[in-house]
C-alpha positions, 0 to 999 in steps of 0.5 A: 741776432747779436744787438748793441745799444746805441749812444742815442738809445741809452741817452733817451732811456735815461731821460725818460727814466729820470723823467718818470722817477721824478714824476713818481715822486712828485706825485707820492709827496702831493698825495700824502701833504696836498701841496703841489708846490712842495711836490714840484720843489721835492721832485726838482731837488731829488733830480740833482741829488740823485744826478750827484749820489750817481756821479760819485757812486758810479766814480766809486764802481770805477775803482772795484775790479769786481764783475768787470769781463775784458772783451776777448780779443779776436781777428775779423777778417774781410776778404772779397773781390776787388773793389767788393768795398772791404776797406769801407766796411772795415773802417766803419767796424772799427770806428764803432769798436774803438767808439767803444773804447776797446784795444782795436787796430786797423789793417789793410792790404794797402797799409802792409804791402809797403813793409815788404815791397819786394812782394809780388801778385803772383798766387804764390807770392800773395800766399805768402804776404797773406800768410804774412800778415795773418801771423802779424794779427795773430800776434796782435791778438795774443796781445789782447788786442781785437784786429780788423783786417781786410784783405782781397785774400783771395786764396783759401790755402792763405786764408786758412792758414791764419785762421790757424794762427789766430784763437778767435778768427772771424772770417766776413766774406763780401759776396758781390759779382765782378760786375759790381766790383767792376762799377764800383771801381774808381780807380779802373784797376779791372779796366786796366787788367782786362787791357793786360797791365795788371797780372794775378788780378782776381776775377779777371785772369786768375779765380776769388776762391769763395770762402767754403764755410765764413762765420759772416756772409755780407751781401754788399750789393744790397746793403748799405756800408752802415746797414753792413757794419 
């Protein structure tokens, strides 16, 4: 399992570190002259000295390139039911990369949709918007940039297409029941596609074909979105 070190984690680390070190040398200079006043005033005088040499040390590592990896960059693509929570999850990824002052950009079907608003929900259409926008991450990624994308994508033909395109392709499938995607529907799409108003609607009228092998299975139902992320 992949782990990452927290901000708060690396916070404490570095107390206790400075902490402990201080406490060493305090009691190395009361051990060889006896004079606990002098072993306080030398450990206290050794914590800003030592947070000084750092500062300029770490300033002057910013300058040298050498043994500095660049992150590859990669598209990770969420794809699930409607309502799966694709977009929650999405966003609370990306601000974690872009936390991590990383080349990130965010992309959404309800953000691309509006550049081609000549497109439909017919399976055929849908293909080709999602071919669409797995060729625009493809080219963000050639540019070193890491793309997080969610998409319904509920065709593994388009799906499949712009893993093709892409050099590191992450595919994250929201696994859920229509019944839960139909609670978390705020908005009342489902309602309104079993009524009719809507046509194409995956999970109601026409099938999410299930992703056959995704690098990650997110089991969001019992999961919370920063658990997931």
């Amino acid at each position: 399992m992949m782990q990452y070190e927290t901000r708060k984690r690396s916070i404490f680390k570095a107390i206790s570190w400075r902490t402990l070190a201080t406490l060493t040398t305090a009691a190395i200079v009361f051990v060889f002259t006896g004079e606990f006043t002098l072993a306080i005033t030398v450990g206290l005088l050794e914590v800003f000295a030592k947070m000084a040499l750092y500062f300029f040390h770490e300033r002057m590592w910013q300058k040298i390139g050498f043994g500095r990896k660049e992150v590859p960059s990669f598209v990770l693509w969420f794809t699930g039911l409607p309502a799966s929570g694709k977009k929650a999850l999405a966003n609370a990824v990306y601000e974690q990369l872009h936390g991590q002052k990383l080349k990130v950009e965010r992309l959404d079907g309800l953000d691309v949709r509006p550049l081609f608003p000549e497109t439909g929900f017919s399976p055929e259409e849908v293909n080709r918007h999602v071919k669409r926008s797995g060729h625009l991450c493809s080219m963000l990624e050639k540019n070193g940039v890491i793309v997080v994308a969610s998409f319904v994508s509920p065709y593994r033909e388009s799906r499949d297409f712009a893993r093709k395109l892409a050099t590191n392709f992450v595919e994250v499938y929201m696994k859920t029941t229509v019944e839960a995607c139909e609670r978390r529907d705020e908005r009342g799409h489902y309602a309104k596609a079993r009524a009719g108003e809507y046509r194409y609607f995956p999970g109601v009228d026409v099938e999410y074909e299930e992703p056959i092998s995704p690098e990650l299975v997110i089991d969001i139902d019992n999961l919370t979105v920063d658990q997931a992320a």
